[in-house]
N, C-alpha and C positions, 0 to 999 in steps of 0.2 A: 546583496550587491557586492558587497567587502566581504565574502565569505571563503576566499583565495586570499593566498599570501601575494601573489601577487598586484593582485586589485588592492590591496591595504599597503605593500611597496608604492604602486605606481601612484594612488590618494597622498601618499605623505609626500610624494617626488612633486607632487603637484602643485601643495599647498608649499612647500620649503620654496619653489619655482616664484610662485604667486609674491608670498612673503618675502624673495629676496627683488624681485621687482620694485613692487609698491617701496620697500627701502630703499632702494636704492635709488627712485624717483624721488622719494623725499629728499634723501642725505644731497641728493644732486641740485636739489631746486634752491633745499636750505642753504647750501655753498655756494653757488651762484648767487642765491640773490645777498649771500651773506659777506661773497668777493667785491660785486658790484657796490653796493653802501661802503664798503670801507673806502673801495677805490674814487668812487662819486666823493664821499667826505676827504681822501688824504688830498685830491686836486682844487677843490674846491673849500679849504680851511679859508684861507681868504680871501673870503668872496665877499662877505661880508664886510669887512675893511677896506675892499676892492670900490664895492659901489656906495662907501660914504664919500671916498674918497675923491670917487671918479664924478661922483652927481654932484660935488658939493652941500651936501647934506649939515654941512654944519657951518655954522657962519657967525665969527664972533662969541664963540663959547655954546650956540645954544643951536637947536635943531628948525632947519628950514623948513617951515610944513610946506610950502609951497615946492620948491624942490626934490621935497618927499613925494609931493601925490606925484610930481611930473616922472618920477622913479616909476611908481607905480605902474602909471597906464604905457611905457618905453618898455620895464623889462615884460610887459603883459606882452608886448607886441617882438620886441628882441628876444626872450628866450621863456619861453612859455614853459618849459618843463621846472621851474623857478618859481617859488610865493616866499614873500617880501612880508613881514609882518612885523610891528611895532610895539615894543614891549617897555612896559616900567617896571620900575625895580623889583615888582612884588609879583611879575610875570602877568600881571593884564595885558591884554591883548589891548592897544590903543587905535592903529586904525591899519592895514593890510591891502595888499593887493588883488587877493582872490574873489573869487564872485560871492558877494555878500551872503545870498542865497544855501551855500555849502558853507561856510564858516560856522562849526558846531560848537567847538568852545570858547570861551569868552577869558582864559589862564590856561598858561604853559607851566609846568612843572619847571622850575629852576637847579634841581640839582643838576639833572643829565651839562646843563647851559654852563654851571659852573666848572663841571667834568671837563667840558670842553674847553673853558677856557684854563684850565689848567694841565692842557695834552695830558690827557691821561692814556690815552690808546685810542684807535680805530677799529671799526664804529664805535662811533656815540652817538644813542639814538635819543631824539627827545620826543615831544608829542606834536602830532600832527592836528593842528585844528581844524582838520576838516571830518576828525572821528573824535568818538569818545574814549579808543583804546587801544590805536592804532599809533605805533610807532616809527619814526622817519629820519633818516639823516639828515644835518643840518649844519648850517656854519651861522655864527653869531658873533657878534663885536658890542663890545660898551659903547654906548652914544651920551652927551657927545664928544667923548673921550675917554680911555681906562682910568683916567685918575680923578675924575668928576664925573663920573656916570649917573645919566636923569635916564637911564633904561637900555634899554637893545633893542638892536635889529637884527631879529631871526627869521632867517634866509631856510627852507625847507628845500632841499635838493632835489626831493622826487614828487615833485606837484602833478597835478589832475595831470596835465598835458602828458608829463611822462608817465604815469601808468597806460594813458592810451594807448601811445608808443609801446609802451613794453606789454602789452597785450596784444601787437600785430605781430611783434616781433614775434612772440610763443605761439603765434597762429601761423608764422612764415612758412616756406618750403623746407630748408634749410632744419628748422628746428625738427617741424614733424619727419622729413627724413632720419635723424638722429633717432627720435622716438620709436622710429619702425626696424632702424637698424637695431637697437637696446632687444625691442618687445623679438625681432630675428632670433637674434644669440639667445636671448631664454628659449624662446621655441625651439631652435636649434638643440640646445641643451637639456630641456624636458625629452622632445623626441628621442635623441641618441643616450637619455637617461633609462626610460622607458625599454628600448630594445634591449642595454644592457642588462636591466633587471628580470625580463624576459627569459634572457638567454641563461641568468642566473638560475631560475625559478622552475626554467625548464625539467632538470633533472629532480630537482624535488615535488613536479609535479607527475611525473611517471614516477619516479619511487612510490608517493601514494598512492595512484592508481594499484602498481604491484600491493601495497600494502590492502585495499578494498576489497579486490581481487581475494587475497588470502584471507580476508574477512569471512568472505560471501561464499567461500567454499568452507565453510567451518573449519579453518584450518585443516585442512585434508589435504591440498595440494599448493605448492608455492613456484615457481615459474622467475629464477632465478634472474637475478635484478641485472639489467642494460648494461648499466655503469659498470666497468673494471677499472681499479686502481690505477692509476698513472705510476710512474716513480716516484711521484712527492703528491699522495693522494692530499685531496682539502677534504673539508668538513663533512660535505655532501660523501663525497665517494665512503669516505671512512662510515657515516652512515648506513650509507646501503651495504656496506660489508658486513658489518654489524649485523641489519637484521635480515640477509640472507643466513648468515649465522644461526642467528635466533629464530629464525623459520625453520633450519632443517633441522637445529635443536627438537623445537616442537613438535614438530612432524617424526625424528627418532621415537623420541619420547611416548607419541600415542602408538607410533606401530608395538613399542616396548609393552606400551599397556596393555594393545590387543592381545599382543605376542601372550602378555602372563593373564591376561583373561582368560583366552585360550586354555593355556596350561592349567588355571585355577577349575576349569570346569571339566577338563580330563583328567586331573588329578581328584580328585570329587567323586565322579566315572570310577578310575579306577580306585579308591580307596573304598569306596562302597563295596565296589566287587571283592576287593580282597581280605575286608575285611567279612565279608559276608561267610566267607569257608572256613575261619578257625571259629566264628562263635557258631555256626549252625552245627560244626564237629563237637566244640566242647557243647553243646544245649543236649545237642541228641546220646553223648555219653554220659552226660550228668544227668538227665531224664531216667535213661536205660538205667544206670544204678540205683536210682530211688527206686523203680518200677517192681527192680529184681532183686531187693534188697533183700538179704538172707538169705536169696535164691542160689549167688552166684560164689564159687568155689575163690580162694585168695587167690590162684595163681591169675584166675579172669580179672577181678576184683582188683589188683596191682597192674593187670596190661590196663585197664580202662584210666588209672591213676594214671597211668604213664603217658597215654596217649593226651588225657586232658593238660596235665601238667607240659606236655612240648608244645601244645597249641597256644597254651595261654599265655607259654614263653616266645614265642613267636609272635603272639598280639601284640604281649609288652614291649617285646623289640622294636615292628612296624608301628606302634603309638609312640615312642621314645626318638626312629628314623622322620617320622611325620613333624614330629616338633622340632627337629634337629632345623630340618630342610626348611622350615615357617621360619623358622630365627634368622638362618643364613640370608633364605630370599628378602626376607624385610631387614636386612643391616640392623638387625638388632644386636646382632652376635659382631665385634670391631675386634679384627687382631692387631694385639699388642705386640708390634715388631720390635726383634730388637738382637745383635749380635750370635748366632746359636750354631756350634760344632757341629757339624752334620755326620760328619764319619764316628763323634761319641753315638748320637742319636739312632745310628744303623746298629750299631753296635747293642747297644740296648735294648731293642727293639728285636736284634737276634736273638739275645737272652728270655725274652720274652716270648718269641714263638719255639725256640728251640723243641721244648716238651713234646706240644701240640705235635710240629713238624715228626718226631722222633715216634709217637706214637699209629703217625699216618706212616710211618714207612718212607721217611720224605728226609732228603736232606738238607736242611738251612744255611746255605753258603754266604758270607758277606766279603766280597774284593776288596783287600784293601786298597785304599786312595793311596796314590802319590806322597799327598800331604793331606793333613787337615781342614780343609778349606770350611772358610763362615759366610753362614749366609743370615738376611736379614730377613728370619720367620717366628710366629708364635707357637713355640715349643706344644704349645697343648694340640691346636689347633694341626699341628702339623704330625703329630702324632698320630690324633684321629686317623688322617689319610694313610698314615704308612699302617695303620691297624686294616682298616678296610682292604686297599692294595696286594699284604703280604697274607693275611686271610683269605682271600679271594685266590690266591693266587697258591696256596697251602690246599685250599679246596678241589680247586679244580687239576692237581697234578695226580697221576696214578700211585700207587706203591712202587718204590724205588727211584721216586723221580726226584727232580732235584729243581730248589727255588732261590735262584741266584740273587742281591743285594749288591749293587755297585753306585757309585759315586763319583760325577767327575767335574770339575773346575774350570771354568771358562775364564775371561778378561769379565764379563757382567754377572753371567749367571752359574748357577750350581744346580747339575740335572742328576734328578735321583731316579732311579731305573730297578723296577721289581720286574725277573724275568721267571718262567716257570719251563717247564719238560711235560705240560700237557696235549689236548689235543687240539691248542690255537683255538681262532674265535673266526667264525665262520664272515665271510666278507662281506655278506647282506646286513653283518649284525654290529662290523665296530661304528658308522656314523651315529650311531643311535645307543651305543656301550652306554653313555654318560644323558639321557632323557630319564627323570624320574619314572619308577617301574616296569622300567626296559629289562626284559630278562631272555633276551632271546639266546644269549652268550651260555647259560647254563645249562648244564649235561642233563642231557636224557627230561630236559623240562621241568626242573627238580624247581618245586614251587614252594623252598621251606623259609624264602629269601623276598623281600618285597622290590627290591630293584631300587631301591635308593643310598645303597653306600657309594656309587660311581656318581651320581648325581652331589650326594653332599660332598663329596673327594670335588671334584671339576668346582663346587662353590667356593669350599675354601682356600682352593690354591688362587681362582682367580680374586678373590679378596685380599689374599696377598702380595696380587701384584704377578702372577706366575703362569704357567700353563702347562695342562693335563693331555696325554693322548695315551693312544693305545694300538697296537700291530702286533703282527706277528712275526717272527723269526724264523729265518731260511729252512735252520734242521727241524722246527716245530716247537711248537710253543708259542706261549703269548709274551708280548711285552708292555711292562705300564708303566711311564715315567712322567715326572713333572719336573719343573724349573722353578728356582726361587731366586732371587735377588742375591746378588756376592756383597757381604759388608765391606 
């Protein structure tokens, strides 16, 4: 039943409703009837000095009992809301005007009596003889005089008669009108409580729904949440922005997962197959030699060496490129960024292919920059790339051709650019240049290469924060450049 936030809002609005009623019935009755007794006693202090006074009650020092009863059955008949009762010093009750019948105790408590006679404040309640616990306003006088007192006479202000009275009263029209007006305003206020909370609750109860929704689709589709921000979004809105957020987070996340599922099971695919041609090459040339051992002349005997020895240099590469690529794809591999000379770095890195290039018939060109410009890469890591790129790009040029090195400077970034004088890369083939053992880009099919230096190049640039592409160039040739961050 309270299993909505709602329904456990509108339970507490109800019982707080409830709770502030019944208080405030009380705190109203207790002050009233708490106003009424003072005001009854401040009017009414002597009244009791009134009717010794007025009845002649005392006559020659001492108390007229005659006078007294005629007191009696006159105020019974004059003001009924009034009991008259006669007290010695020790608060016995000696003889009274109330109906014998209802007179329960036989002693008045004398402190509240003395309270009184020393104005101590309003009310001052003393005991009611017609209860055994029952407290009552009163007025009282020494008899039969303050300075020779043989007892009192305690006057009870709110006798039988007037509780009757004030029990018609709280049954009147007037009262219970009041009653319906109070019990209004709360119902008034529970209802217009109610709606508001409502209206609150409202958007938290479509956000859940949205959130059930994306439950029950095992997080596979989420259905972007009602509420948009305001200017000065509250709790709720900033909620559901939140976990639109966190839904399409999750939702990137498993398409990522599928995405490298995918790839884990074509990469699989193909490492099987690729791996299957240098060992079934070296099994069957290392078989053959056992077979024809003795058989076969050195100069055979050194081709079959030669042939096993590039296969198995090629395995170890492709098992060497396969770990590379496991490192980078699981962020095991983190680069250490950190201030690095890019125009040293080309420079270097000419030195280092120089040979190779001079031997292909190739020329190694590096443009000088402007200036020096620094970017913020990990030297090692970034090396790898320009190895791979200027290799790549060393390979695939003819004799005579030439592999250009430049470097240029932005306001953010620093883009480095290997270009070549080969025969460019066919159009079908650059989206797919940078997919692990993608090799459509190389000449004549030349399968000595496993297709993952463009795939670990495109990993590490973007782990640095950079980006990889590749085109071709008007007069011919390819172009491969990446961006790194300017320190």
């Amino acid at each position: 039943m309270l299993n909505t936030l709602y329904a456990r809002l509108a339970a507490v609005l109800v019982v707080i409703f409830l709770a502030i009623g019944i208080s405030y019935a009380f705190v109203t009755s207790t002050m009233v009837e708490h106003y009424l007794q003072e005001l009854s006693q401040h009017f009414n202090r002597d009244l009791a000095k009134r009717i010794v006074a007025d009845r002649n009650l005392v006559e020659e020092g001492r108390m007229n009992e005659q006078a007294l009863k005629s007191t009696f059955s006159a105020y019974m008949d004059i003001n009924p809301s009034i009991e008259i009762y006669l007290l010695d010093l020790e608060g016995n009750i000696l003889s009274f005007s109330a109906d014998p019948g209802k007179v329960k105790r036989k002693h008045v408590d004398l402190g509240p009596i003395q309270a009184f006679l020393r104005e101590e404040g309003y009310p001052i309640l003393g005991d009611d003889p017609r209860s055994h616990d029952r407290m009552k306003a009163f007025s009282v006088t020494p008899v039969p005089s303050a300075d020779d007192p043989a007892g009192y006479l305690y006057v009870v202000l709110q006798g039988e008669q007037y509780e009757s009275a004030e029990q018609l009263i709280l049954e009147s029209y007037a009262l219970k009108l009041s009653v319906w007006a109070i019990a209004g305003s709360l119902g008034f206020g529970l209802i217009a409580g109610l709606l508001l909370f409502y209206h609150l609750t409202r958007r938290l109860q479509r956000l859940s729904r949205v959130m059930e929704r994306f439950q029950e689709s095992r997080f596979t589709h989420h259905e972007a949440h009602v509420l948009k921000p305001s200017g000065r979004p509250d709790e709720i809105e900033r909620l559901g922005v939140t976990f639109d957020q966190m839904a399409e987070h999750i939702l990137a996340q498993l398409k990522e997962l599928k995405d490298q599922d995918q790839l884990r099971r074509e990469l699989v695919a193909q490492v099987s197959h690729d791996l299957r041609t240098p060992l079934a090459v070296l099994h069957g040339y290392l078989e053959t030699m056992r077979m024809k051992e003795g058989e076969q002349d050195e100069v055979t005997r050194q081709e079959h060496l030669e042939i096993t020895l590039r296969q198995s240099t090629h395995l170890k590469r492709m098992v060497e490129e396969l770990f590379e690529l496991a490192h980078l794809e699981a962020r095991d591999t983190q680069p250490r960024l950190e201030p690095c000379a890019m125009g040293e770095l080309l420079s270097d890195m000419q030195q280092k292919f120089r040979l190779r290039a001079e031997q292909a018939g190739i020329t190694l060109q590096l443009d000088p920059p402007g200036s020096i410009p620094m970017a913020m890469a990990d030297i090692a890591l970034t090396e790898r790339v320009l190895d791979n790129l200027i290799g790549n790009a060393i390979e695939h040029t003819h004799d005579g051709g030439m592999v250009r090195l430049a470097l240029e400077a932005g306001d953010r970034w620093v883009t480095v650019t290997v270009t070549d004088s080969g025969g460019g890369i066919p159009a079908d083939d650059i989206p797919h240049l940078f997919e692990p053992f993608y090799r459509g880009g190389q000449k004549g099919g030349d399968k000595r290469h496993a297709g993952l230096g463009l795939a670990i190049a495109k990993r590490i640039v973007d782990l640095q924060g950079g980006e990889i592409w590749a085109g071709n160039i008007d007069n011919g040739g390819a172009c491969f450049g990446f961006t790194l961050t300017r320190a």
